[in-house]
N, CA and C of each residue as an Amber inpcrd file, in Angstrom:
protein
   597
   0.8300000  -1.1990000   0.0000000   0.0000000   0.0000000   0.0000000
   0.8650000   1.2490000   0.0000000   1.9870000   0.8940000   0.9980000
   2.9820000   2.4420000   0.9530000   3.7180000   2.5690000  -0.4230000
   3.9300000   1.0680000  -1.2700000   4.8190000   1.4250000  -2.5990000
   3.7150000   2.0530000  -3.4490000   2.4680000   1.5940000  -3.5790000
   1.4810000   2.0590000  -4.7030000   1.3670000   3.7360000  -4.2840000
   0.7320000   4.0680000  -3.0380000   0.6500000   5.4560000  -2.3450000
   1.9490000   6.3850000  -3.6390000   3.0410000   5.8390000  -3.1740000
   4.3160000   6.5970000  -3.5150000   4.4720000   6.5350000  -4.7810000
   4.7360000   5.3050000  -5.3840000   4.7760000   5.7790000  -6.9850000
   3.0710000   6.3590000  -7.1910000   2.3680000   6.3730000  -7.1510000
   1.1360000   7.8130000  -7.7080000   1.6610000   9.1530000  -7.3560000
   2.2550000   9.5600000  -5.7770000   3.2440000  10.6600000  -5.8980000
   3.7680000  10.6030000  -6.8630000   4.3830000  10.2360000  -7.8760000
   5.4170000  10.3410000  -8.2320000   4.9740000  10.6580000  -9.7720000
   3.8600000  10.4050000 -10.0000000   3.2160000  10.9080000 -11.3270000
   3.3160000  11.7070000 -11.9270000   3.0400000  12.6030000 -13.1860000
   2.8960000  13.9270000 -12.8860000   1.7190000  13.9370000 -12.9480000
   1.4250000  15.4810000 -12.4120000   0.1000000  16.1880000 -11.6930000
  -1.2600000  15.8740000 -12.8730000  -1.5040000  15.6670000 -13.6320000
  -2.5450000  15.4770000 -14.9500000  -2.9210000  14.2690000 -14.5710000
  -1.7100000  13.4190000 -14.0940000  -2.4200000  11.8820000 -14.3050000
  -2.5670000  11.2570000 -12.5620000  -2.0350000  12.0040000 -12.1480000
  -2.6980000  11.8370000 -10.2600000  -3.5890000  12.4730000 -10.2850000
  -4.5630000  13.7460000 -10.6640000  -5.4460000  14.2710000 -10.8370000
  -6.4140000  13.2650000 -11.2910000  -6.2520000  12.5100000 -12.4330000
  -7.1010000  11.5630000 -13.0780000  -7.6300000  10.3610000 -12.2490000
  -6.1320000   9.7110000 -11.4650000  -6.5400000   9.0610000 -10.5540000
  -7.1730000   9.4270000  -9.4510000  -7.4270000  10.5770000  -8.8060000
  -8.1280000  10.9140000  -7.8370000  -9.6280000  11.1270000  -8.2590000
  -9.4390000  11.0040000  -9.4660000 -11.2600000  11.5780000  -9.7960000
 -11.4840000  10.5010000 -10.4190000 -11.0020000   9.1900000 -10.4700000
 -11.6330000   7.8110000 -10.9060000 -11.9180000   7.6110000  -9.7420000
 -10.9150000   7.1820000  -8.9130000 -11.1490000   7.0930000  -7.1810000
 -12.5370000   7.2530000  -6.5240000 -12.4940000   8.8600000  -7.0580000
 -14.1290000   9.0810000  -6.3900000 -15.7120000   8.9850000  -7.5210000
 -14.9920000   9.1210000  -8.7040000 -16.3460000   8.4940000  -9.1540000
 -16.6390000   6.8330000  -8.4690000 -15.5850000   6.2770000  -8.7660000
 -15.8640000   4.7990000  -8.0800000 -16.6400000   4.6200000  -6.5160000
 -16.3500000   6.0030000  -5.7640000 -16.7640000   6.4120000  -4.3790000
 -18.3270000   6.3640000  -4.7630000 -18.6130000   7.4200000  -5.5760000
 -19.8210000   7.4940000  -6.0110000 -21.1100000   6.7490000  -6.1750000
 -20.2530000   5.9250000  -7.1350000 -21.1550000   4.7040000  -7.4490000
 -21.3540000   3.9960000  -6.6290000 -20.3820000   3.7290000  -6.0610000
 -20.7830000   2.4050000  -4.7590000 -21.6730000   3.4010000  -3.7280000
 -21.7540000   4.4530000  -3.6820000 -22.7950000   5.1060000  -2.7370000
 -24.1990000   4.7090000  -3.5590000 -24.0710000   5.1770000  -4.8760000
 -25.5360000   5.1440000  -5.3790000 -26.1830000   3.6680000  -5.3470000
 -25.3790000   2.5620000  -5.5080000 -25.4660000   1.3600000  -4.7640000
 -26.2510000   1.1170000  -3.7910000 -25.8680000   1.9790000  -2.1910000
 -26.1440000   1.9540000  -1.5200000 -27.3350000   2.3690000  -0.8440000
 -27.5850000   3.3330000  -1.8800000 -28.7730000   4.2860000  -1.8230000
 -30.1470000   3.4440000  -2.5790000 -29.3660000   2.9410000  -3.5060000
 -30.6090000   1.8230000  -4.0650000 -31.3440000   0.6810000  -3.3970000
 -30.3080000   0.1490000  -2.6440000 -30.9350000  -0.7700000  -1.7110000
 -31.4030000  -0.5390000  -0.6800000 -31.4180000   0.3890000  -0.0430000
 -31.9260000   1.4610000   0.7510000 -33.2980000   1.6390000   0.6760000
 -33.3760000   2.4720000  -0.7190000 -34.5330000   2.8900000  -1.6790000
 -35.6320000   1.0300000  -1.6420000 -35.0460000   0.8610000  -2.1080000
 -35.6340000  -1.0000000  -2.7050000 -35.8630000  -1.4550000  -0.6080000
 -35.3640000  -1.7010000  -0.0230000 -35.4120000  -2.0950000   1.0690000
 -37.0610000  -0.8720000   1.8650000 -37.0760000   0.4030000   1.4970000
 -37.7430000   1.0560000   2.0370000 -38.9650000   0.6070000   1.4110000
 -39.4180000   0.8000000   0.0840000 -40.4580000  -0.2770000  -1.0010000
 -41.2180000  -1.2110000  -0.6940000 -40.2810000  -2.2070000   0.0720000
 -40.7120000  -3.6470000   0.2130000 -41.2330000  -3.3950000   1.6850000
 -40.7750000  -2.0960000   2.3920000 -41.3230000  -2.4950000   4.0940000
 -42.0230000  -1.1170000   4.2950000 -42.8670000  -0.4410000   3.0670000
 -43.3570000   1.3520000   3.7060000 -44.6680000   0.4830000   3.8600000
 -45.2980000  -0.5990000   3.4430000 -46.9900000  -0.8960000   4.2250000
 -46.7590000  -1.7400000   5.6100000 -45.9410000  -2.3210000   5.9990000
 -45.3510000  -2.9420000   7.7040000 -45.1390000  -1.9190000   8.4630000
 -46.7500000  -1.3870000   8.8790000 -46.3630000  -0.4920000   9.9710000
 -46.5460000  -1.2620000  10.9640000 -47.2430000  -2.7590000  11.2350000
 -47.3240000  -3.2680000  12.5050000 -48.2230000  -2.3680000  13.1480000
 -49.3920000  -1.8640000  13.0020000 -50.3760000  -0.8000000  13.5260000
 -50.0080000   0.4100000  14.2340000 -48.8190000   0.1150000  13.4880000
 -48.1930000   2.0060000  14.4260000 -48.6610000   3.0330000  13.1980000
 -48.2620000   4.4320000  13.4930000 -48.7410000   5.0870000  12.4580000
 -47.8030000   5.1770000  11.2980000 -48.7740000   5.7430000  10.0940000
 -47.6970000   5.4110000   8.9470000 -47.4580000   6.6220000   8.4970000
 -46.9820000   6.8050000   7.0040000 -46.3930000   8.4380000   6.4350000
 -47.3030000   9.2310000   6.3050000 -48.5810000   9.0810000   6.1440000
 -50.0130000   9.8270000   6.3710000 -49.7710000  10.5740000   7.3380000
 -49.6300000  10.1850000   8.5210000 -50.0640000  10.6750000   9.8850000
 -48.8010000  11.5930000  10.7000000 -47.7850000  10.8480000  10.1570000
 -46.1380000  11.3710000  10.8480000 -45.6550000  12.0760000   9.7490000
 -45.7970000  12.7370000   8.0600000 -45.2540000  13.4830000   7.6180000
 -45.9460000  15.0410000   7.1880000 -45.3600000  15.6770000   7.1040000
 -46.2800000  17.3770000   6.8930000 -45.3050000  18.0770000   5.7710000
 -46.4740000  17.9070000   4.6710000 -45.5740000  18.5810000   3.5610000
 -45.0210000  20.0990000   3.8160000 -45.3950000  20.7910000   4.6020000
 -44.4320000  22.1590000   4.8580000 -43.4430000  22.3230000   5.3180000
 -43.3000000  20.8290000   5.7890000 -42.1040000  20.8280000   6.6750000
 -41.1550000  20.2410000   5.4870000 -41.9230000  19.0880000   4.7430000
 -41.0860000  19.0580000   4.0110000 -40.6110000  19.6350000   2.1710000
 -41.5770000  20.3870000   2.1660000 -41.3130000  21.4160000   1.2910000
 -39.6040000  22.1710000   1.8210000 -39.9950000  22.8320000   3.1320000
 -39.5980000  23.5940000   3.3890000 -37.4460000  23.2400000   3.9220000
 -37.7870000  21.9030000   3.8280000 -36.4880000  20.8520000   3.7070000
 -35.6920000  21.1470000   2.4660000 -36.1260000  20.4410000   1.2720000
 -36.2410000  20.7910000  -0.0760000 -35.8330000  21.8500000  -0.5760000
 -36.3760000  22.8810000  -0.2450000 -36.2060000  24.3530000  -0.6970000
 -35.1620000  24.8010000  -0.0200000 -34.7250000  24.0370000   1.1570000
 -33.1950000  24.5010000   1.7640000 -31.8820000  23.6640000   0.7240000
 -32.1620000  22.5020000   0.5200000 -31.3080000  21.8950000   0.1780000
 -31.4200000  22.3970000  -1.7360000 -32.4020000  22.4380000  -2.0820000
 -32.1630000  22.6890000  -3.8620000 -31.5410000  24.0820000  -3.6280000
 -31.8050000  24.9630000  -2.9460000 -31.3700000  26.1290000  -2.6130000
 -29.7280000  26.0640000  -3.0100000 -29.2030000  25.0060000  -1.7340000
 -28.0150000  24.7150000  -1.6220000 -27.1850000  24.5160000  -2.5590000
 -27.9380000  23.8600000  -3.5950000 -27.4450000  23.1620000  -5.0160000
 -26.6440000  24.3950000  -5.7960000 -27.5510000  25.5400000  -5.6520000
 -27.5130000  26.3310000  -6.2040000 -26.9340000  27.2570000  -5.8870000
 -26.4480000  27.6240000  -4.9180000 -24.9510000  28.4670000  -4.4670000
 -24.0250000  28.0200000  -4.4910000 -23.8800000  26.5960000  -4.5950000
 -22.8640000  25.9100000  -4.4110000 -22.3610000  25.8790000  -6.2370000
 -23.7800000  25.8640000  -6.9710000 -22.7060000  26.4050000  -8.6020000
 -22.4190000  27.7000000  -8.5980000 -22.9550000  28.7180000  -7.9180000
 -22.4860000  29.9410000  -8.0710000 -21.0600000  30.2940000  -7.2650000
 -20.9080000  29.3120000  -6.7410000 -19.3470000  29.0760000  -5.9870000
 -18.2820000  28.6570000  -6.9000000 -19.0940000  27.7240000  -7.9590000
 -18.2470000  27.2740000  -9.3240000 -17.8950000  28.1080000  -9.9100000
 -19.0650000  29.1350000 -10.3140000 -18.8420000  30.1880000 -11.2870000
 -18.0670000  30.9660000 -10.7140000 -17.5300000  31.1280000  -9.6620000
 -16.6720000  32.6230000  -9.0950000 -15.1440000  31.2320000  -8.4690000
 -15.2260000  30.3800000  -9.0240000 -13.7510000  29.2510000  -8.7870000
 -13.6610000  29.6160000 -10.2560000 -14.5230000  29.0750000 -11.4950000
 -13.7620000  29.6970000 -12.9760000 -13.2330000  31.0380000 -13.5480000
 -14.2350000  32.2010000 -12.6500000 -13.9420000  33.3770000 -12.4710000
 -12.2730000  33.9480000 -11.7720000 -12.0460000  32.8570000 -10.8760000
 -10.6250000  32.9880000 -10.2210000 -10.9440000  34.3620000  -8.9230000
 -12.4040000  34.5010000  -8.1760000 -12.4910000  35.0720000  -7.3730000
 -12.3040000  34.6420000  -5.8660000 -11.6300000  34.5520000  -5.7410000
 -11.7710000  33.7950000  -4.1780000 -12.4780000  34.0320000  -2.7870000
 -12.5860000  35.6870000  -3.1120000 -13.7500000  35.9390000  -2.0250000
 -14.8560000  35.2760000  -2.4770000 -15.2730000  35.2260000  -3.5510000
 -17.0490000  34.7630000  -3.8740000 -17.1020000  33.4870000  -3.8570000
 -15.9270000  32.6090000  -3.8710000 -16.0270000  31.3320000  -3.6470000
 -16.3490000  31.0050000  -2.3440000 -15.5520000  31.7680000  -1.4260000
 -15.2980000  31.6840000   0.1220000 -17.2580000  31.9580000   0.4150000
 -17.4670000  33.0040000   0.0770000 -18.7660000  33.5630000   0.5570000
 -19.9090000  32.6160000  -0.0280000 -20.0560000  32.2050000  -1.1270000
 -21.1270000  31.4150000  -1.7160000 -20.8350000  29.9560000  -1.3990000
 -19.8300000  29.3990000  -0.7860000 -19.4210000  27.8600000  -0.0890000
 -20.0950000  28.3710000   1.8310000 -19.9400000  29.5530000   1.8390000
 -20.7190000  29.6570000   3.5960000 -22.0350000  29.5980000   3.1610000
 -22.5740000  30.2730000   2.3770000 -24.1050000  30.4830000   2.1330000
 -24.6410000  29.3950000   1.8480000 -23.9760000  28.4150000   1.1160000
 -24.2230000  26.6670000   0.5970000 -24.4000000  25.6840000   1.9360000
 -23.4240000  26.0510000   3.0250000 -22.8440000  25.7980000   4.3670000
 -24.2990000  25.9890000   5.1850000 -24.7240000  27.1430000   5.4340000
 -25.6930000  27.8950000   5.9730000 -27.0590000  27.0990000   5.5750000
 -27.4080000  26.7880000   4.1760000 -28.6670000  26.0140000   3.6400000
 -28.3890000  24.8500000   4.1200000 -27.4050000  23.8080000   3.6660000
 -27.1170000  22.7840000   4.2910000 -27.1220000  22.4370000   5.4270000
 -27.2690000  23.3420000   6.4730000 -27.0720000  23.2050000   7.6560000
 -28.5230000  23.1430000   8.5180000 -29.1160000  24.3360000   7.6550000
 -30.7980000  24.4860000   7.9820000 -31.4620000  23.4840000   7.8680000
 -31.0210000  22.6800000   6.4980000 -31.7080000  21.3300000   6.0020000
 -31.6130000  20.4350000   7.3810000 -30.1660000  20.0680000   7.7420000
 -29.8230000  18.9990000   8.6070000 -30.8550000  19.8160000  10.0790000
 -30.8080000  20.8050000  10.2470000 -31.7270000  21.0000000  11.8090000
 -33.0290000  20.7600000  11.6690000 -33.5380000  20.8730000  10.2810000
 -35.2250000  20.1650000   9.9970000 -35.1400000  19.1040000  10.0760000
 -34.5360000  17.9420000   9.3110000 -34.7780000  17.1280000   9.3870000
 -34.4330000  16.1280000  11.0880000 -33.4080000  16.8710000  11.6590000
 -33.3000000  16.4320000  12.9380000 -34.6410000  16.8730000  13.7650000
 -34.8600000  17.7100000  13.7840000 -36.3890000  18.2310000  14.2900000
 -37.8060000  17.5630000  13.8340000 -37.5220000  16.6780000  12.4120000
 -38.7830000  15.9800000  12.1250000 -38.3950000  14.5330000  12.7900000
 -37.2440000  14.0930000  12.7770000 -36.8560000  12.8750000  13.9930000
 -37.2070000  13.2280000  15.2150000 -36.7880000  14.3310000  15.3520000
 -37.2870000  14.6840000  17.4330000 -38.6220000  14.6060000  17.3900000
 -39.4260000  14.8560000  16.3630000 -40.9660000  15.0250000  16.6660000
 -41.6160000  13.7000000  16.7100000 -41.0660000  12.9300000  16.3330000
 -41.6530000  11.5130000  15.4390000 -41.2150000  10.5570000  16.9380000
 -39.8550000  10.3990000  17.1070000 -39.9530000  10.1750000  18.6300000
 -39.9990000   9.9720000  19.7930000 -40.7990000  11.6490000  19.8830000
 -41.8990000  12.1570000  20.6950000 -42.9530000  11.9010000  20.5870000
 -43.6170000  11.1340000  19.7660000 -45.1840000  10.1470000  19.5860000
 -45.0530000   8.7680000  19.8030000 -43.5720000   8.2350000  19.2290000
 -43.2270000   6.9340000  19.7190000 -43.3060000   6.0250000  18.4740000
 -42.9270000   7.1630000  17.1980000 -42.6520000   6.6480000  15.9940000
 -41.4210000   6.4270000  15.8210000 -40.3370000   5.4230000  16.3720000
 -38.9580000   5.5160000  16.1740000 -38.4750000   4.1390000  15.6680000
 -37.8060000   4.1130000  14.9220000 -37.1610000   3.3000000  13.7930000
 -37.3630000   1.5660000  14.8700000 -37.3860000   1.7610000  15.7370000
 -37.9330000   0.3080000  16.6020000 -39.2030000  -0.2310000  16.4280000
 -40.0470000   0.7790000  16.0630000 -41.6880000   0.7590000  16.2800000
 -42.2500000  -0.0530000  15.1720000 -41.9500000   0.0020000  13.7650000
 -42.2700000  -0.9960000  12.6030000 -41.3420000  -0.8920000  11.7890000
 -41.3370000  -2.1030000  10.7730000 -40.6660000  -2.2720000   9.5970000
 -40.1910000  -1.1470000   8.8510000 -41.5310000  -0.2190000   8.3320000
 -41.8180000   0.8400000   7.5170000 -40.8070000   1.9470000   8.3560000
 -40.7190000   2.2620000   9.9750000 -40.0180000   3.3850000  10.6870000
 -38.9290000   2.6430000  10.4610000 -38.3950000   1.5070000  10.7060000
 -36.6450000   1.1360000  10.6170000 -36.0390000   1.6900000   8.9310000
 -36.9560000   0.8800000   8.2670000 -36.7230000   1.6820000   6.5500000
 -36.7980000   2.9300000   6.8860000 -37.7780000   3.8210000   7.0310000
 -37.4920000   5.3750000   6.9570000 -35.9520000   5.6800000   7.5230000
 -35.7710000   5.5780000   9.1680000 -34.9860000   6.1060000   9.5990000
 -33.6480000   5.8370000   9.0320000 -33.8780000   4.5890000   8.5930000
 -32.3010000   4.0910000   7.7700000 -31.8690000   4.7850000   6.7840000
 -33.1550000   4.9150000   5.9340000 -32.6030000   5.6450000   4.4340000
 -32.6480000   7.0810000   4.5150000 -33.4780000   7.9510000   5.3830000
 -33.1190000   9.3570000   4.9800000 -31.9720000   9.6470000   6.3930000
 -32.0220000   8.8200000   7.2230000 -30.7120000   9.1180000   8.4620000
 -29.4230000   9.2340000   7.4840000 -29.3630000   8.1530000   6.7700000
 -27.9690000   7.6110000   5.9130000 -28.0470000   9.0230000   4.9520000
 -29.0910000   9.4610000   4.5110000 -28.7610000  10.7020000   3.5720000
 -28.3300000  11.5910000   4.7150000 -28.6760000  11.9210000   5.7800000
 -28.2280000  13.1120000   6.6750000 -27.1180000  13.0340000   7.5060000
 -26.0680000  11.8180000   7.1880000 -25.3130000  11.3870000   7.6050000
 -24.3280000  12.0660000   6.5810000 -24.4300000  11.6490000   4.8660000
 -24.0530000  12.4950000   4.1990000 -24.1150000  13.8440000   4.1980000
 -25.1350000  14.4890000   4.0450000 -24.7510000  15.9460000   4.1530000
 -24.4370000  16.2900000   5.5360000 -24.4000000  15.6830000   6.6060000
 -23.0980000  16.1740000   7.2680000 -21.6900000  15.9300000   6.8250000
 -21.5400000  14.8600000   6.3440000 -20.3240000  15.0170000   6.0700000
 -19.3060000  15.8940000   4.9510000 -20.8090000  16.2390000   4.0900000
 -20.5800000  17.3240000   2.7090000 -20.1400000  18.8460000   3.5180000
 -21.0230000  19.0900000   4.7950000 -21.0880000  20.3900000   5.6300000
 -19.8570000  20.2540000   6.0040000 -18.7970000  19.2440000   6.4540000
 -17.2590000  19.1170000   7.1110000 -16.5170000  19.2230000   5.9580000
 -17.2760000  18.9660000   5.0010000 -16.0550000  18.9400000   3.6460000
 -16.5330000  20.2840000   3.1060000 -17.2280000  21.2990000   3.1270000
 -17.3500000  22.5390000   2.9990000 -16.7040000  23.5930000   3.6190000
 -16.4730000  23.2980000   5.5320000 -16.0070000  24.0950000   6.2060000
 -14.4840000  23.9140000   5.3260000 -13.8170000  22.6500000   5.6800000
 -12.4740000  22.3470000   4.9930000 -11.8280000  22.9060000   3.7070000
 -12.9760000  23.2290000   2.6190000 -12.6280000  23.6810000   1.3810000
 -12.9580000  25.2400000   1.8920000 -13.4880000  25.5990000   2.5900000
 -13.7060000  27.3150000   2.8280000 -12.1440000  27.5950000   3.2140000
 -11.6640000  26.6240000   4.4070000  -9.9880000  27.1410000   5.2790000
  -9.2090000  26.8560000   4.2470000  -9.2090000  26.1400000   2.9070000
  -8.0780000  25.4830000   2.1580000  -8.1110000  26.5120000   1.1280000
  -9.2110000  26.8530000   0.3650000  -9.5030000  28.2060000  -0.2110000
  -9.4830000  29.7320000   0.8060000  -9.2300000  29.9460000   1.4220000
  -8.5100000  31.1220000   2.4180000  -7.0490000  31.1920000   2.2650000
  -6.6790000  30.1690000   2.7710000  -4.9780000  29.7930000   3.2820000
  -4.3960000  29.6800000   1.7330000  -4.6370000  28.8640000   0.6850000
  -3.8730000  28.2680000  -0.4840000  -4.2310000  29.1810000  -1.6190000
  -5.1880000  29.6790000  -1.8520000  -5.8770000  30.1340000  -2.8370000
  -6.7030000  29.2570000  -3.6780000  -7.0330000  29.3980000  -4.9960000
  -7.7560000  28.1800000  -5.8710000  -6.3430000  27.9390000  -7.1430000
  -5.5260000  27.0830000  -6.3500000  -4.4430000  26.8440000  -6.5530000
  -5.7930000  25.0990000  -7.3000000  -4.6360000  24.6400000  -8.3720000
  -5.0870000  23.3640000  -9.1010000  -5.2690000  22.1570000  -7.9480000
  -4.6930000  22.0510000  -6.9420000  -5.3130000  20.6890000  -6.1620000
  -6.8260000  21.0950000  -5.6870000  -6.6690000  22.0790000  -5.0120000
  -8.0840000  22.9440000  -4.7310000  -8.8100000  22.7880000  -4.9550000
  -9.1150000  23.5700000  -6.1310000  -9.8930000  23.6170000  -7.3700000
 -10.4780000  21.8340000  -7.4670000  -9.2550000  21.4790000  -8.0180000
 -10.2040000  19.6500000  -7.9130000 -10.4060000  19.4640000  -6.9420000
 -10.5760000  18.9920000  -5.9320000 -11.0800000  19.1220000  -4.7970000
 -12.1370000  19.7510000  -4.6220000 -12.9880000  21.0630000  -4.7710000
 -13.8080000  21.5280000  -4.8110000 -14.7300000  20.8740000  -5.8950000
 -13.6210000  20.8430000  -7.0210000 -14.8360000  20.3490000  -7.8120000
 -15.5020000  19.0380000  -7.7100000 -15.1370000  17.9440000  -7.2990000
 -15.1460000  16.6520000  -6.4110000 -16.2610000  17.1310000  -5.0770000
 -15.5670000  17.6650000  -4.6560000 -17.4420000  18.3780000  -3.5670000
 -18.2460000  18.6570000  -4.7930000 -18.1190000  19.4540000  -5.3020000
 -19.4980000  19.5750000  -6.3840000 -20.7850000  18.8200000  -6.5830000
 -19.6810000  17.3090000  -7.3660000 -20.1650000  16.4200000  -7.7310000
 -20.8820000  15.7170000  -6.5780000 -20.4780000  15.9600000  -5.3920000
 -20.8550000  15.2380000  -4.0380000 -22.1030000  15.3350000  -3.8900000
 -22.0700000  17.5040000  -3.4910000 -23.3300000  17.6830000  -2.9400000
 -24.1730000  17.5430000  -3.8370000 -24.1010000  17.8360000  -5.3670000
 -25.3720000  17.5310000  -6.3690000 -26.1100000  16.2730000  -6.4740000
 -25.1570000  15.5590000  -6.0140000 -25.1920000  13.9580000  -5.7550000
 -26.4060000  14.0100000  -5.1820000 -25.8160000  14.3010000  -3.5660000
 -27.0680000  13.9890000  -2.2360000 -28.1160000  14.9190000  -2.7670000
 -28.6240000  15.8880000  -3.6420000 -29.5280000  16.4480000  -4.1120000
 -30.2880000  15.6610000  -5.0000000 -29.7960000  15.0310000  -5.5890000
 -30.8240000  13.9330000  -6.3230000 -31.1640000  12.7160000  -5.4560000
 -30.1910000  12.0400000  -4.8690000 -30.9300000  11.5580000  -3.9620000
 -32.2410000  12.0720000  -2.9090000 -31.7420000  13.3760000  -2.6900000
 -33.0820000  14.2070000  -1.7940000 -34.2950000  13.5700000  -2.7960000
 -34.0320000  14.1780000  -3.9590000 -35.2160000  14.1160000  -4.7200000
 -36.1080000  13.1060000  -4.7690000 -35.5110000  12.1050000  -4.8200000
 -35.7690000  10.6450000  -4.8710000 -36.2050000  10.3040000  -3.4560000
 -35.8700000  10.7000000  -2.6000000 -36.3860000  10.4530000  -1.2880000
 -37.9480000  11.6300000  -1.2330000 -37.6930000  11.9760000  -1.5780000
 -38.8420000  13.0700000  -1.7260000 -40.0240000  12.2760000  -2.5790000
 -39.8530000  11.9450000  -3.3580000 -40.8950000  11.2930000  -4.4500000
 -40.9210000  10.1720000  -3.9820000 -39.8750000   9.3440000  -3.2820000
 -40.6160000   8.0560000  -3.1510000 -41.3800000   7.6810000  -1.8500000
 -40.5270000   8.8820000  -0.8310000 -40.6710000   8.4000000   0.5890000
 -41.9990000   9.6130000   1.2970000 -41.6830000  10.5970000   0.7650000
 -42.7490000  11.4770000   1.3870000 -44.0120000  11.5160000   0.4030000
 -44.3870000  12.4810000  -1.2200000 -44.7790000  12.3940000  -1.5620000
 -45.7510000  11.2790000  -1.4070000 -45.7720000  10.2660000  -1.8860000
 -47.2350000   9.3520000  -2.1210000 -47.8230000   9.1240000  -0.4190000
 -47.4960000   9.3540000   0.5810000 -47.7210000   9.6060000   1.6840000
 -48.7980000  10.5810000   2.2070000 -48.0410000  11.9510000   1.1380000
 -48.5940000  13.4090000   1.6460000 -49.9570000  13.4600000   0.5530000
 -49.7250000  12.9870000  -0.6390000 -50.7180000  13.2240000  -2.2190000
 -52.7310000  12.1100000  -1.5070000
């Protein structure tokens, strides 16, 4: 592992670049993997409520509108963070990666707040089939965008200190691909898990 590590040092920069962004597409995929069976696992167990209550009763589309509209929000400063990284501005990168930071963050306190509420009735991932699926698959998404929110603060201090020097830059752009990622997944959790619930 330490000889492979070292000869990729030893590359030049075009083709360690390449390998770092096969690396994480491969990251990728095996997430979307993960997310599928997730998805497929939630499918097979959203009518096993075991007579507890089901997505009728425990979800409120304003709340989760209002989820949604934080996180597509997010999507969307986070390209206007792109556009001022091709621009070569570094304040507007810095400022539109906090504002991305800030939505992302709002998202994660709703959805922790629609877990605190749920429970608080005694709807908790123990209670039926259908709550262990929920809590699994959108927990595991909010597990991610925390970890997108740690990899945001990180690219805000690395873009301060370095500038949008070329490792950077990839690097950022690799978040990109991340958070747009967990945005389609939102979506998909949205349409499969709330929607026909709320309609």
């Amino acid at each position: 592992m330490r000889l492979a590590t070292g000869a990729a040092s030893l590359l030049p920069e075009p083709e360690a670049y390449e390998q770092r962004a096969l690396g994480f597409w491969l990251y990728l995929m095996s997430d979307a993997i993960i997310f599928a069976l997730l998805f497929a696992t939630y499918l097979v167990m959203v009518d096993n409520t075991a007579g507890g209550p089901g997505g009728q009763s425990l979800f409120h589309l304003a709340h989760t509108f209002g989820e949604t509209l934080l996180l597509l929000t997010s999507s969307l400063t986070f390209g206007l963070a792109s556009l001022a990284l091709d621009a070569g501005s570094r304040s507007k990168v810095i400022a539109w990666l906090a504002v991305t930071f800030l939505f992302g963050l709002g998202f994660l306190a709703m959805e922790l707040f629609e877990f605190r509420d749920m429970l608080a009735v005694g709807a908790g991932p123990q209670r039926s089939g259908f709550l262990s699926a929920f809590f699994t698959l959108v927990g595991t998404h909010g597990l991610h965008v925390s970890a997108g929110l740690l990899f945001i603060l990180v690219m805000i201090c690395q873009v301060a200190v370095k500038g949008l020097a070329a490792p950077v830059a990839s690097r950022l752009l690799r978040l990109g691909f991340f958070w747009h990622f967990l945005d389609i997944v939102w979506i998909g959790i949205f349409s499969v898990v709330y929607l026909p619930a709320l309609l």
